[in-house]
mmCIF file as Biopython writes it, N, C-alpha, C and O atoms, coordinates in Angstrom:
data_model
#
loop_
_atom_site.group_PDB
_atom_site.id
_atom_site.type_symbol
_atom_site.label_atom_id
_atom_site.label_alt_id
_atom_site.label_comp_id
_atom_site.label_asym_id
_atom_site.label_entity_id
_atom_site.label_seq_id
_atom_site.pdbx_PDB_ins_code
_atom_site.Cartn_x
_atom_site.Cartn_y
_atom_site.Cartn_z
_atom_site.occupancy
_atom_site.B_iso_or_equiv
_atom_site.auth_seq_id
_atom_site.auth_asym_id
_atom_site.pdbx_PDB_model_num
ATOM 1   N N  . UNK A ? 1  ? -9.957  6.544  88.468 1.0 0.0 1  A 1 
ATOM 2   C CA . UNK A ? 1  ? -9.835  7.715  89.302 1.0 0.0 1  A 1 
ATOM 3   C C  . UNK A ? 1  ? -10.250 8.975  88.568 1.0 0.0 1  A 1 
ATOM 4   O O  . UNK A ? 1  ? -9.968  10.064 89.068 1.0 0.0 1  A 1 
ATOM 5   N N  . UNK A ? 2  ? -10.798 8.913  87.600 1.0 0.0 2  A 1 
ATOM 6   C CA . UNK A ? 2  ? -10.804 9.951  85.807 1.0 0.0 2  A 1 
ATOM 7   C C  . UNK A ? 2  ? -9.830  11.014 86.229 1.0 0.0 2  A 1 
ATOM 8   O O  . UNK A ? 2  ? -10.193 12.190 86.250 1.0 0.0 2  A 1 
ATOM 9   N N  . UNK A ? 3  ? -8.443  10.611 86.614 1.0 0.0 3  A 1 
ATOM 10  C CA . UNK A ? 3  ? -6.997  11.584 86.068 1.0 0.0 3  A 1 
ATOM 11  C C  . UNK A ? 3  ? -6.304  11.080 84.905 1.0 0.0 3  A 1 
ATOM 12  O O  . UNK A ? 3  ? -5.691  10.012 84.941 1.0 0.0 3  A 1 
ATOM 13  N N  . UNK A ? 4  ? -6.350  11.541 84.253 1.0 0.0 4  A 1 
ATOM 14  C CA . UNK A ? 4  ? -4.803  11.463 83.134 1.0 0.0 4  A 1 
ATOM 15  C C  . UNK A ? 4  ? -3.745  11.832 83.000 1.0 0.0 4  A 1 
ATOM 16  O O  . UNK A ? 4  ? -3.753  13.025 83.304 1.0 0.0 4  A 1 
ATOM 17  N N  . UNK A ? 5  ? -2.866  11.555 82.741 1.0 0.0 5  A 1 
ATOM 18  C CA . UNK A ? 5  ? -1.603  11.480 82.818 1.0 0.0 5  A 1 
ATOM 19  C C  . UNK A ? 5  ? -0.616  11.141 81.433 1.0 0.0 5  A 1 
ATOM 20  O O  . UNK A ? 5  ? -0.184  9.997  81.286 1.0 0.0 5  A 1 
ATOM 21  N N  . UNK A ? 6  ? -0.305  12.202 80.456 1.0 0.0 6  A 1 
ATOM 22  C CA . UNK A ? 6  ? 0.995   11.753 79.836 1.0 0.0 6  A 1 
ATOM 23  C C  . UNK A ? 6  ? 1.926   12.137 79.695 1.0 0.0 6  A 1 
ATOM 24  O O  . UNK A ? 6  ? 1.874   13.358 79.845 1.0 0.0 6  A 1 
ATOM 25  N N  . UNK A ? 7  ? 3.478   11.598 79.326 1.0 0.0 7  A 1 
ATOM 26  C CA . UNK A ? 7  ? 4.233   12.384 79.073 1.0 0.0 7  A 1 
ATOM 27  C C  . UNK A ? 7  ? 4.638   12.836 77.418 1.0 0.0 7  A 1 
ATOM 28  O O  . UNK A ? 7  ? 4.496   12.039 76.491 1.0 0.0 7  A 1 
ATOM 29  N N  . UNK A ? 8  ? 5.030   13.896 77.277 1.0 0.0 8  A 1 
ATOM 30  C CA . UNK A ? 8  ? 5.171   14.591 75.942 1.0 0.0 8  A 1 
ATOM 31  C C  . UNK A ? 8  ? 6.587   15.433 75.998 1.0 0.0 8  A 1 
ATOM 32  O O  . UNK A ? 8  ? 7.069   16.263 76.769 1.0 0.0 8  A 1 
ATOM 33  N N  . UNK A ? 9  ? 6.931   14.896 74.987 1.0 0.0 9  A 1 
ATOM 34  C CA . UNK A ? 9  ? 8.400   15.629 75.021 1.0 0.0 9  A 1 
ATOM 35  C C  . UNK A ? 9  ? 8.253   16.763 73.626 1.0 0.0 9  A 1 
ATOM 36  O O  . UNK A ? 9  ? 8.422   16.331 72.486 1.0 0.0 9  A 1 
ATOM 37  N N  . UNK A ? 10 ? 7.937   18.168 73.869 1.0 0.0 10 A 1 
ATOM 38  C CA . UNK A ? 10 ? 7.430   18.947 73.011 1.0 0.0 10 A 1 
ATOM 39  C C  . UNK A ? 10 ? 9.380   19.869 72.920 1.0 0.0 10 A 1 
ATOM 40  O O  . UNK A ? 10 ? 10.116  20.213 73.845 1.0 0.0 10 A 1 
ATOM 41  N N  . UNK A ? 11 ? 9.583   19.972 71.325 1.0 0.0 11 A 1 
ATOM 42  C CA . UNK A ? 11 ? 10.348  21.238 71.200 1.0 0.0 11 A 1 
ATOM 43  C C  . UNK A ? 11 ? 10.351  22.240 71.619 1.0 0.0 11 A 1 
ATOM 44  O O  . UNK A ? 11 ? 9.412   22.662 72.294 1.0 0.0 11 A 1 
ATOM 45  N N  . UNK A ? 12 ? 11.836  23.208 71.238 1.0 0.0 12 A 1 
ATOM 46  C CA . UNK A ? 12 ? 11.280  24.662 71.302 1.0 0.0 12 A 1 
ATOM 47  C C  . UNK A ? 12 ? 10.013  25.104 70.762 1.0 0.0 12 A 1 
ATOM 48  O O  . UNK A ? 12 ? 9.647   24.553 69.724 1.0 0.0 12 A 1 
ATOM 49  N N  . UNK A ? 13 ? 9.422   25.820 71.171 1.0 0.0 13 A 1 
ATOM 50  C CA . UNK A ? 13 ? 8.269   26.430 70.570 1.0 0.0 13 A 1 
ATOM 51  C C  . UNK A ? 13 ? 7.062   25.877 69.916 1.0 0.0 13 A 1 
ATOM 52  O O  . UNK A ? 13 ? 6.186   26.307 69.165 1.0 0.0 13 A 1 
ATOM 53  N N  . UNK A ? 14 ? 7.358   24.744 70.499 1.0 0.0 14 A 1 
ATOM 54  C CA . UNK A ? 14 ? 6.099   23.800 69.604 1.0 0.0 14 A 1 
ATOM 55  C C  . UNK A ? 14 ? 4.980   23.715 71.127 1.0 0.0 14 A 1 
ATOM 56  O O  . UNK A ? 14 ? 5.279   23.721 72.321 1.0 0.0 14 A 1 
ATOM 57  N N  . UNK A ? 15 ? 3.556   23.636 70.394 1.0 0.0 15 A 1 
ATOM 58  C CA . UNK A ? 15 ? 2.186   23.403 70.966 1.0 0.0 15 A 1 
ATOM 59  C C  . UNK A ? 15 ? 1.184   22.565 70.535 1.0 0.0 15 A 1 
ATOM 60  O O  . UNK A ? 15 ? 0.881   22.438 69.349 1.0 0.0 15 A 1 
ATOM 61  N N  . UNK A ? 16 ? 0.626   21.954 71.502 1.0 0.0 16 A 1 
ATOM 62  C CA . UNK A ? 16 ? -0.241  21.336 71.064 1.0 0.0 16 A 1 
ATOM 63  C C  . UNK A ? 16 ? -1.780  22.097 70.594 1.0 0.0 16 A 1 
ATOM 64  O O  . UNK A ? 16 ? -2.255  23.095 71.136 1.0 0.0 16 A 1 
ATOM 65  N N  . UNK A ? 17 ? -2.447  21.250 69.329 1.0 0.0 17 A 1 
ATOM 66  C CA . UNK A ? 17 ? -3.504  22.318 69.537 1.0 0.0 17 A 1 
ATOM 67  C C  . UNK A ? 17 ? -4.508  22.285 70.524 1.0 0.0 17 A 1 
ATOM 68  O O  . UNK A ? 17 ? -4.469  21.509 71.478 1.0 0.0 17 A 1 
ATOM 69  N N  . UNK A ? 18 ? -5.640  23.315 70.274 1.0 0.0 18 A 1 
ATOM 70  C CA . UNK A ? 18 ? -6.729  23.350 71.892 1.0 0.0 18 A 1 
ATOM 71  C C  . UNK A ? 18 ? -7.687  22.143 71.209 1.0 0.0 18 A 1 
ATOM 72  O O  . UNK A ? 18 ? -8.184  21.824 70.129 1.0 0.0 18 A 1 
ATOM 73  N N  . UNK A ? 19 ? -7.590  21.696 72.620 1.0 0.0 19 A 1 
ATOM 74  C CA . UNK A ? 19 ? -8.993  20.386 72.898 1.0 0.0 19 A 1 
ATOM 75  C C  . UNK A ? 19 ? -9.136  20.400 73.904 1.0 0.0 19 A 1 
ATOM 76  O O  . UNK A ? 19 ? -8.669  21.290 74.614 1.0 0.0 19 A 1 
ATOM 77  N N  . UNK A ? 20 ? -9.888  19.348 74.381 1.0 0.0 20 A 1 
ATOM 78  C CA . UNK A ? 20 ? -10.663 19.369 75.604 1.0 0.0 20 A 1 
ATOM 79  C C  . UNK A ? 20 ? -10.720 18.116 76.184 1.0 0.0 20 A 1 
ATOM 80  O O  . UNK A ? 20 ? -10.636 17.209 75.356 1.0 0.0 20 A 1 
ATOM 81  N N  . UNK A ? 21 ? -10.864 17.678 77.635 1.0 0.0 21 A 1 
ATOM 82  C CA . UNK A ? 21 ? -10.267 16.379 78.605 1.0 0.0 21 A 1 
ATOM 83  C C  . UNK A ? 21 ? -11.791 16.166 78.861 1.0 0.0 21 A 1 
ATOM 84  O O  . UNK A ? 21 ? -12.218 16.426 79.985 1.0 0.0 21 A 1 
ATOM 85  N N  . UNK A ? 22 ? -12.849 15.598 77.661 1.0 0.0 22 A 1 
ATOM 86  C CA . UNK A ? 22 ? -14.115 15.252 78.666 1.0 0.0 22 A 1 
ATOM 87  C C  . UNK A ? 22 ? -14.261 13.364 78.848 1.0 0.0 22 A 1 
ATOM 88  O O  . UNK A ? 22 ? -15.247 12.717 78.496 1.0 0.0 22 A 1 
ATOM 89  N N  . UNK A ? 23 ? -13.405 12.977 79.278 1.0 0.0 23 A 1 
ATOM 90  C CA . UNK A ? 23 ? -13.585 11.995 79.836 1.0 0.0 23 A 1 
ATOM 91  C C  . UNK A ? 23 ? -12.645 11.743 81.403 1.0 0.0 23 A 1 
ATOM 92  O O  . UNK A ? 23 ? -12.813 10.724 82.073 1.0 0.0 23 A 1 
ATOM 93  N N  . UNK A ? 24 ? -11.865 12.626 81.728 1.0 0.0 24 A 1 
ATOM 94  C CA . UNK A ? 24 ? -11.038 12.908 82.582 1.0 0.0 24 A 1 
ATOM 95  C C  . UNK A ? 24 ? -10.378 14.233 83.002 1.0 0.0 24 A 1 
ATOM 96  O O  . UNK A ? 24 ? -10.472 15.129 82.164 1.0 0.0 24 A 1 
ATOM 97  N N  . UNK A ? 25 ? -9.757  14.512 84.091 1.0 0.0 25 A 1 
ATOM 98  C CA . UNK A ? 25 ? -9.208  15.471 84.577 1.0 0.0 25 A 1 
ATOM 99  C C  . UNK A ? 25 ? -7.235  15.480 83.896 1.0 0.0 25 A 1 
ATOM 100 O O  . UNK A ? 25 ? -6.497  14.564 84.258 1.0 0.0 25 A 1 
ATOM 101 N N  . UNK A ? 26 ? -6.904  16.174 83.317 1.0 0.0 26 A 1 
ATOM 102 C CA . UNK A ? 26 ? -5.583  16.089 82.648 1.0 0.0 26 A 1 
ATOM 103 C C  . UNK A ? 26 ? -4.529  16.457 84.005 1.0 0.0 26 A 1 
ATOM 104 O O  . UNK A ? 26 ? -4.937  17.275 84.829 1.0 0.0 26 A 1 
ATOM 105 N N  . UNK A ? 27 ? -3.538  15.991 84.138 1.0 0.0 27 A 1 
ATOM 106 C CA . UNK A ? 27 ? -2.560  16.371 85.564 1.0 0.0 27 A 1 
ATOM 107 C C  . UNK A ? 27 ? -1.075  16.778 84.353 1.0 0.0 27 A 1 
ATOM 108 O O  . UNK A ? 27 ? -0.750  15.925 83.526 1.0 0.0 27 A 1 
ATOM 109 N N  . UNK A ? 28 ? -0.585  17.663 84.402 1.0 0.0 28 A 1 
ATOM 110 C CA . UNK A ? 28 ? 0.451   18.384 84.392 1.0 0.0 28 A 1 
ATOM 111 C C  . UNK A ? 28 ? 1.879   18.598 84.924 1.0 0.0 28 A 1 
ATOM 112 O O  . UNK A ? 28 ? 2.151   19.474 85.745 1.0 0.0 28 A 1 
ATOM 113 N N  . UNK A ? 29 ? 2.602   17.902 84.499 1.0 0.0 29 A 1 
ATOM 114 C CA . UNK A ? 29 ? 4.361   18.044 85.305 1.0 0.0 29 A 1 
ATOM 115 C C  . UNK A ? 29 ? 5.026   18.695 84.179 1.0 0.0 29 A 1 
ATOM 116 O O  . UNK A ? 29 ? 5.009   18.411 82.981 1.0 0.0 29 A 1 
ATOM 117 N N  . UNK A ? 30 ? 5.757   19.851 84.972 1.0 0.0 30 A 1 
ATOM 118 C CA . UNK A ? 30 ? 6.930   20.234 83.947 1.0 0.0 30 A 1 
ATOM 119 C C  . UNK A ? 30 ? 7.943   19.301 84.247 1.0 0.0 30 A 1 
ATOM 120 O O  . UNK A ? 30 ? 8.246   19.142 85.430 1.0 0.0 30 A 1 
ATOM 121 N N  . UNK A ? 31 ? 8.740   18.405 83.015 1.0 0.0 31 A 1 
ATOM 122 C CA . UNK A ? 31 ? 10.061  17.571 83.948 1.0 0.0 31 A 1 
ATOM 123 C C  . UNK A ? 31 ? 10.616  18.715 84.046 1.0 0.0 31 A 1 
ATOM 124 O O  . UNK A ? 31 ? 10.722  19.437 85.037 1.0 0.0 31 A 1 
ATOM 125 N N  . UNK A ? 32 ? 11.173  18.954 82.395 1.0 0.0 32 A 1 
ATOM 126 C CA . UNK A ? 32 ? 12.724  20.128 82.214 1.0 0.0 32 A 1 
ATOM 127 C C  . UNK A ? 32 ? 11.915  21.201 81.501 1.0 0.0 32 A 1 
ATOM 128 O O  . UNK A ? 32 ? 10.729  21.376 81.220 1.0 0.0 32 A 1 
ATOM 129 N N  . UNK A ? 33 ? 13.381  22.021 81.281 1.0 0.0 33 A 1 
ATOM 130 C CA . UNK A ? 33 ? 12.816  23.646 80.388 1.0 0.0 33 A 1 
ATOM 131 C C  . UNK A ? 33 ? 11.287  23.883 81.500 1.0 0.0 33 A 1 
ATOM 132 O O  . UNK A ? 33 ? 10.667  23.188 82.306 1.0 0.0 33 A 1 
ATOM 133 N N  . UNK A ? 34 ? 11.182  25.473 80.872 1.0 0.0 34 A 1 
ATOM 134 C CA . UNK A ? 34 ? 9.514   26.304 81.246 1.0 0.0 34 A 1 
ATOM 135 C C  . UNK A ? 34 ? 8.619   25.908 80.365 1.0 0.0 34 A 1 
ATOM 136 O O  . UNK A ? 34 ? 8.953   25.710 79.197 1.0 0.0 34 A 1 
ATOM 137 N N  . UNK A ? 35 ? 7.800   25.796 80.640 1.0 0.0 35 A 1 
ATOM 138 C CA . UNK A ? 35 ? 6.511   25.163 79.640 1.0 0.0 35 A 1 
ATOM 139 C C  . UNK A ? 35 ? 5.304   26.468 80.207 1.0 0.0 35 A 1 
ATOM 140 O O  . UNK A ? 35 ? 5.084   26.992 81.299 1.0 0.0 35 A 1 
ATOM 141 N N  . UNK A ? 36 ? 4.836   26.587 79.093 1.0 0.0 36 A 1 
ATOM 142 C CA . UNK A ? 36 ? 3.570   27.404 79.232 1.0 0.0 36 A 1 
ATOM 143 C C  . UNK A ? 36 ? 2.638   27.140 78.883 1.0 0.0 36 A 1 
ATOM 144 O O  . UNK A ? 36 ? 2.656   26.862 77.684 1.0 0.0 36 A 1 
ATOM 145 N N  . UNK A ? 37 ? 1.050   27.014 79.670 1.0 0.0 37 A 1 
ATOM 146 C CA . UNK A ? 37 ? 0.362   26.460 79.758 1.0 0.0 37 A 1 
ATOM 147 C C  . UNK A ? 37 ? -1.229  27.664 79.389 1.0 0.0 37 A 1 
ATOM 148 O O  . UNK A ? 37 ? -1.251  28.895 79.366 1.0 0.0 37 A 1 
ATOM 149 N N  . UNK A ? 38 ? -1.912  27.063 79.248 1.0 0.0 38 A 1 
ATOM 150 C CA . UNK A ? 38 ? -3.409  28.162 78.454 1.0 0.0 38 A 1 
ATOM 151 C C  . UNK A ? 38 ? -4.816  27.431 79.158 1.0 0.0 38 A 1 
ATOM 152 O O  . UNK A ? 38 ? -4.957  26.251 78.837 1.0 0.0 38 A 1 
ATOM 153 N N  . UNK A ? 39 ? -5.496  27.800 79.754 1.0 0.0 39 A 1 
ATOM 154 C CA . UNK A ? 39 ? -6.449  27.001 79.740 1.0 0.0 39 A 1 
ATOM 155 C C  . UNK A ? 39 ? -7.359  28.090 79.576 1.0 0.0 39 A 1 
ATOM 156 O O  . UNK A ? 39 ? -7.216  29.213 80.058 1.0 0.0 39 A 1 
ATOM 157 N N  . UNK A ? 40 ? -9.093  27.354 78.273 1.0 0.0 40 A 1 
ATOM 158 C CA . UNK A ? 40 ? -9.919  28.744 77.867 1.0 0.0 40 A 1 
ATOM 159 C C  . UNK A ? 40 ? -11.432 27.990 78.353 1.0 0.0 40 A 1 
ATOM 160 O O  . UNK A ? 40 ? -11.938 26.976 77.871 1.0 0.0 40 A 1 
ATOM 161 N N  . UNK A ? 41 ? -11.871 28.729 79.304 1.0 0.0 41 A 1 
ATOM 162 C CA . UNK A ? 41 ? -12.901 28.443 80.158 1.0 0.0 41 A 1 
ATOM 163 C C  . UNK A ? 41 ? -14.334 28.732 78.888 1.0 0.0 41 A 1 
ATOM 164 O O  . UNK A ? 41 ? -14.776 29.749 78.352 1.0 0.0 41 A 1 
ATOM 165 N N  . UNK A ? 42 ? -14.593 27.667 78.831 1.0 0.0 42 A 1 
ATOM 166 C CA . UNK A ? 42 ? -16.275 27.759 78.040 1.0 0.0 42 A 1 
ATOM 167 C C  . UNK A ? 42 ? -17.855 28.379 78.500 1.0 0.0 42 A 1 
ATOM 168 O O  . UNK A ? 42 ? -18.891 28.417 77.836 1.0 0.0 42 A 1 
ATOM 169 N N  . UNK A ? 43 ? -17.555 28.880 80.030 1.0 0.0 43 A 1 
ATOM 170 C CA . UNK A ? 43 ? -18.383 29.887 80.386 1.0 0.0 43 A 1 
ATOM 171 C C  . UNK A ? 43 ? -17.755 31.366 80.223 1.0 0.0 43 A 1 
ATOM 172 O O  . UNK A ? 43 ? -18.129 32.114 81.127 1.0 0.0 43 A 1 
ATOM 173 N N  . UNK A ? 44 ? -17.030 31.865 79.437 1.0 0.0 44 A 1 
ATOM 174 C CA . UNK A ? 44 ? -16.777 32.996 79.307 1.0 0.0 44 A 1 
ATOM 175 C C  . UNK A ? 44 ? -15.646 33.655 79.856 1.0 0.0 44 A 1 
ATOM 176 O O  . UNK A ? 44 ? -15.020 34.626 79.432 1.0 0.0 44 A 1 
ATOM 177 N N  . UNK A ? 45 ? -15.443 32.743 81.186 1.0 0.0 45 A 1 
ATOM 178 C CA . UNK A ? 45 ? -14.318 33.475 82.360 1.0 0.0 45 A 1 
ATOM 179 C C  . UNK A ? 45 ? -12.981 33.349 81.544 1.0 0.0 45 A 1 
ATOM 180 O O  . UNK A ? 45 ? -12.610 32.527 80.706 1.0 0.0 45 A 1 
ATOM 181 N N  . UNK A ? 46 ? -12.324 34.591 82.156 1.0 0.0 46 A 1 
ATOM 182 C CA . UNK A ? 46 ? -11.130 34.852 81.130 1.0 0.0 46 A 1 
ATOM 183 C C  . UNK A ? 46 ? -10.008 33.805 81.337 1.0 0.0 46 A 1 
ATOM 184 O O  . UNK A ? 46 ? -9.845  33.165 82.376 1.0 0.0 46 A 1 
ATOM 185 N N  . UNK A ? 47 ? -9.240  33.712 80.191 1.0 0.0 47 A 1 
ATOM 186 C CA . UNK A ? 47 ? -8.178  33.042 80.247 1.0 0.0 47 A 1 
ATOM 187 C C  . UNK A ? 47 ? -7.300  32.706 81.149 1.0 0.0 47 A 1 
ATOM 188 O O  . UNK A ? 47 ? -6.617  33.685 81.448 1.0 0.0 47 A 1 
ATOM 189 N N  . UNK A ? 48 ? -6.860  31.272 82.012 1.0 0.0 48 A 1 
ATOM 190 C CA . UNK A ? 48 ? -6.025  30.733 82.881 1.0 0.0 48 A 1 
ATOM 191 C C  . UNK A ? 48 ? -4.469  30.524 82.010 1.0 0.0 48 A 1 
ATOM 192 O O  . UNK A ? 48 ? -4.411  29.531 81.286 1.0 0.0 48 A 1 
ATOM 193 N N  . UNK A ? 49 ? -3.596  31.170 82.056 1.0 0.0 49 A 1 
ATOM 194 C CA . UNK A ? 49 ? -2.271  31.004 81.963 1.0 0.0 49 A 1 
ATOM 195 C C  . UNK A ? 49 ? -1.104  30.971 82.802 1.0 0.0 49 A 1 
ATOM 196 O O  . UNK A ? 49 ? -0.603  32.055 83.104 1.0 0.0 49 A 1 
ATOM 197 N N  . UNK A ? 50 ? -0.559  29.851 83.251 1.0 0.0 50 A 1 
ATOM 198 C CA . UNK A ? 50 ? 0.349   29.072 83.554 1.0 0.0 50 A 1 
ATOM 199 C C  . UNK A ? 50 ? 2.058   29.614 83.244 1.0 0.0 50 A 1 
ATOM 200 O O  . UNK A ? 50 ? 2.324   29.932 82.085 1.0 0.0 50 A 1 
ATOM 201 N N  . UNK A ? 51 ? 2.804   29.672 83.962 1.0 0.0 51 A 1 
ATOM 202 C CA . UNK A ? 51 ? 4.023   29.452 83.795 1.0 0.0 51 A 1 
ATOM 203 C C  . UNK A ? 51 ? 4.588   28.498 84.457 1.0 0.0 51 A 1 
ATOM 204 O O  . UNK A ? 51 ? 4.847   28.767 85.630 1.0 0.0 51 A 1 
ATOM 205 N N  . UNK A ? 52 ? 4.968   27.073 83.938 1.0 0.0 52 A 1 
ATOM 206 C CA . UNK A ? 52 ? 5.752   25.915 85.104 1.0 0.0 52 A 1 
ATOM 207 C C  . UNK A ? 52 ? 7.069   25.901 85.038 1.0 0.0 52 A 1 
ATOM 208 O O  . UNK A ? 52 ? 7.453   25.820 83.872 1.0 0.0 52 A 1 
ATOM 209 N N  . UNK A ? 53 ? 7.951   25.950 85.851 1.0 0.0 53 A 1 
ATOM 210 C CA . UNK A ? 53 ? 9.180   25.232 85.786 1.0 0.0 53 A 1 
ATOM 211 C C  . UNK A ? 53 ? 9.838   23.932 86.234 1.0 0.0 53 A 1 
ATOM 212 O O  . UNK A ? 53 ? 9.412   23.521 87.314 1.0 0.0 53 A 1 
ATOM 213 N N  . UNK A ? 54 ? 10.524  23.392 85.809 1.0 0.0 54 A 1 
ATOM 214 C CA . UNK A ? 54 ? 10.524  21.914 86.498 1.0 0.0 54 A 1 
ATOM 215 C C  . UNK A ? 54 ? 10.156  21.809 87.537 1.0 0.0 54 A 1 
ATOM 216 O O  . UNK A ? 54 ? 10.207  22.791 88.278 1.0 0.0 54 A 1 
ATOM 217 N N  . UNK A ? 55 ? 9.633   20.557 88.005 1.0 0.0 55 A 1 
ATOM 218 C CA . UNK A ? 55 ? 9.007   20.385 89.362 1.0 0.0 55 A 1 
ATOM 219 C C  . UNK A ? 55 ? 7.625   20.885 89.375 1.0 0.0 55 A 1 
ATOM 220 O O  . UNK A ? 55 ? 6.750   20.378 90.077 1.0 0.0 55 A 1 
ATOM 221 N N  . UNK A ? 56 ? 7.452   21.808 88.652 1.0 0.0 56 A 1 
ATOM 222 C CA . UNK A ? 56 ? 5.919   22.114 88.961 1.0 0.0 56 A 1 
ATOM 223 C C  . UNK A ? 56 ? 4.790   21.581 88.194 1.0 0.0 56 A 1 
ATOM 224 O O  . UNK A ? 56 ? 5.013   21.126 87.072 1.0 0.0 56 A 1 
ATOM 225 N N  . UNK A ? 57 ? 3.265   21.589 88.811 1.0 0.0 57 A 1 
ATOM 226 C CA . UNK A ? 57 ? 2.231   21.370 88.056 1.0 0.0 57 A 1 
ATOM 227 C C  . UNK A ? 57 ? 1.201   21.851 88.118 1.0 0.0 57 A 1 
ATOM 228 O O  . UNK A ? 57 ? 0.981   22.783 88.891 1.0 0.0 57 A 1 
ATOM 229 N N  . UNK A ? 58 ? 0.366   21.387 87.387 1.0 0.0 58 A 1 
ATOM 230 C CA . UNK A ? 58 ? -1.364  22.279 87.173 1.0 0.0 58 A 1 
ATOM 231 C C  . UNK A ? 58 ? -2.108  20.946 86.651 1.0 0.0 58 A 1 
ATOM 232 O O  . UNK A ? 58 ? -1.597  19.940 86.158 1.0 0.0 58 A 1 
ATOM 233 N N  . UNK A ? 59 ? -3.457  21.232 86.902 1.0 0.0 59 A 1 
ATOM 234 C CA . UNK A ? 59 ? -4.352  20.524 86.511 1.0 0.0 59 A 1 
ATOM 235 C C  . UNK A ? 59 ? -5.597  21.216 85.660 1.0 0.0 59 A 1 
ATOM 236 O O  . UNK A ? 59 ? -6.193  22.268 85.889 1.0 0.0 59 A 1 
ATOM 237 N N  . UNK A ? 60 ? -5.752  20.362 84.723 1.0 0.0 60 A 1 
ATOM 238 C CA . UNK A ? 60 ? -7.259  20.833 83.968 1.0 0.0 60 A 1 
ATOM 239 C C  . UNK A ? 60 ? -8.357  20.169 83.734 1.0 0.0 60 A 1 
ATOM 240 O O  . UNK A ? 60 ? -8.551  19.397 82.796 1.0 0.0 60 A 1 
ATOM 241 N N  . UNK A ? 61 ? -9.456  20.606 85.007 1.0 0.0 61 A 1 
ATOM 242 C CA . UNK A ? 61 ? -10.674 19.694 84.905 1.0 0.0 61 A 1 
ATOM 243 C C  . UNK A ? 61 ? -10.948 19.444 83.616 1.0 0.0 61 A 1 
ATOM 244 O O  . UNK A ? 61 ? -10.729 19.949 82.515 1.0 0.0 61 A 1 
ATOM 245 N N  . UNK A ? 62 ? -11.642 18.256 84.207 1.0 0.0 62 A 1 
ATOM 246 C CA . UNK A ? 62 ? -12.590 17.648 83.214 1.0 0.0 62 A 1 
ATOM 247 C C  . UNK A ? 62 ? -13.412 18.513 82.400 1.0 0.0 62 A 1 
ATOM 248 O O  . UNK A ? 62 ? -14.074 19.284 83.095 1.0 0.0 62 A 1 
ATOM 249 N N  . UNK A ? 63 ? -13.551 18.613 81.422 1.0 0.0 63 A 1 
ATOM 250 C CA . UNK A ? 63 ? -14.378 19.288 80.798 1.0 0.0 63 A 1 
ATOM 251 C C  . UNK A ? 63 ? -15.896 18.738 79.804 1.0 0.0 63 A 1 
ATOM 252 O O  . UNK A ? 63 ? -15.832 17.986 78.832 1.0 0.0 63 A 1 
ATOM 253 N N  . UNK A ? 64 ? -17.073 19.298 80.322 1.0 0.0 64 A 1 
ATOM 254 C CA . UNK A ? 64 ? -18.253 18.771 80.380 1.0 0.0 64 A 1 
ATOM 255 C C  . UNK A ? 64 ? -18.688 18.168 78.509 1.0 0.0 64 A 1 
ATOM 256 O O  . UNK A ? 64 ? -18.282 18.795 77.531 1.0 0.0 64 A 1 
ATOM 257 N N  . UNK A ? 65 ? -19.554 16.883 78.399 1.0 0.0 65 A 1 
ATOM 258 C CA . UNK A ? 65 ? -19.462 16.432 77.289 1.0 0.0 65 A 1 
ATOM 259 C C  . UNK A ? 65 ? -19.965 17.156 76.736 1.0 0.0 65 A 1 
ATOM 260 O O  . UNK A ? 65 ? -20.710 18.059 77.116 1.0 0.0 65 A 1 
ATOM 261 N N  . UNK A ? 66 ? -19.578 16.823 75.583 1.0 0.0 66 A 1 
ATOM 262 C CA . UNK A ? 66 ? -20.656 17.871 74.696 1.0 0.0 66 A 1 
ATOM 263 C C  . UNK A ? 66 ? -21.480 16.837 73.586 1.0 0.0 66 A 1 
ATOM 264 O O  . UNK A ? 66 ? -22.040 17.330 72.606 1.0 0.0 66 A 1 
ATOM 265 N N  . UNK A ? 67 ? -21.493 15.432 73.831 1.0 0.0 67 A 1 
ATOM 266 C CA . UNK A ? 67 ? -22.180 14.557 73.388 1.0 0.0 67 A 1 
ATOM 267 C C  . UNK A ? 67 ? -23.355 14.411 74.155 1.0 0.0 67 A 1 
ATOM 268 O O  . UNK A ? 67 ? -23.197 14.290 75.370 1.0 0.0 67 A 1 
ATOM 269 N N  . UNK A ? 68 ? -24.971 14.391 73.511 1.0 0.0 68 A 1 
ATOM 270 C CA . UNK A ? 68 ? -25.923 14.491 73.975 1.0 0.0 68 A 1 
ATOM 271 C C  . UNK A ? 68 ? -26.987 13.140 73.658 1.0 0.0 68 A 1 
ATOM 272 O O  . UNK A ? 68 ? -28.123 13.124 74.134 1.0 0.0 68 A 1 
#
């Protein structure tokens, strides 16, 4: 279906670092706590930031290969 899906049980204040979903579309659930979310568009357009609270989600396309 190229969605992905995992779950991650992140600390206070802990992040993952930036990468990129080019083999799939990443899907997003907050279970618990607010989670804050970043997404940095590679045509220039400004920064997508997220606030979820449980129950909620976001998605982050696929992002184009960069293997040629």
């Amino acid at each position: 279906m190229g969605l992905t899906m995992a779950m991650l049980n992140l600390g206070p204040c802990a992040m993952l670092p930036p990468h990129l979903h080019t083999r799939a579309t990443n899907f997003l659930v907050a279970v618990a706590r607010t989670t804050e979310t970043y997404m940095v568009n590679g045509n220039g357009a400004p920064a997508i930031a997220e606030t979820l609270t449980p129950g909620q989600m976001t998605i982050f396309p696929r992002a184009p290969s960069t293997r040629r």
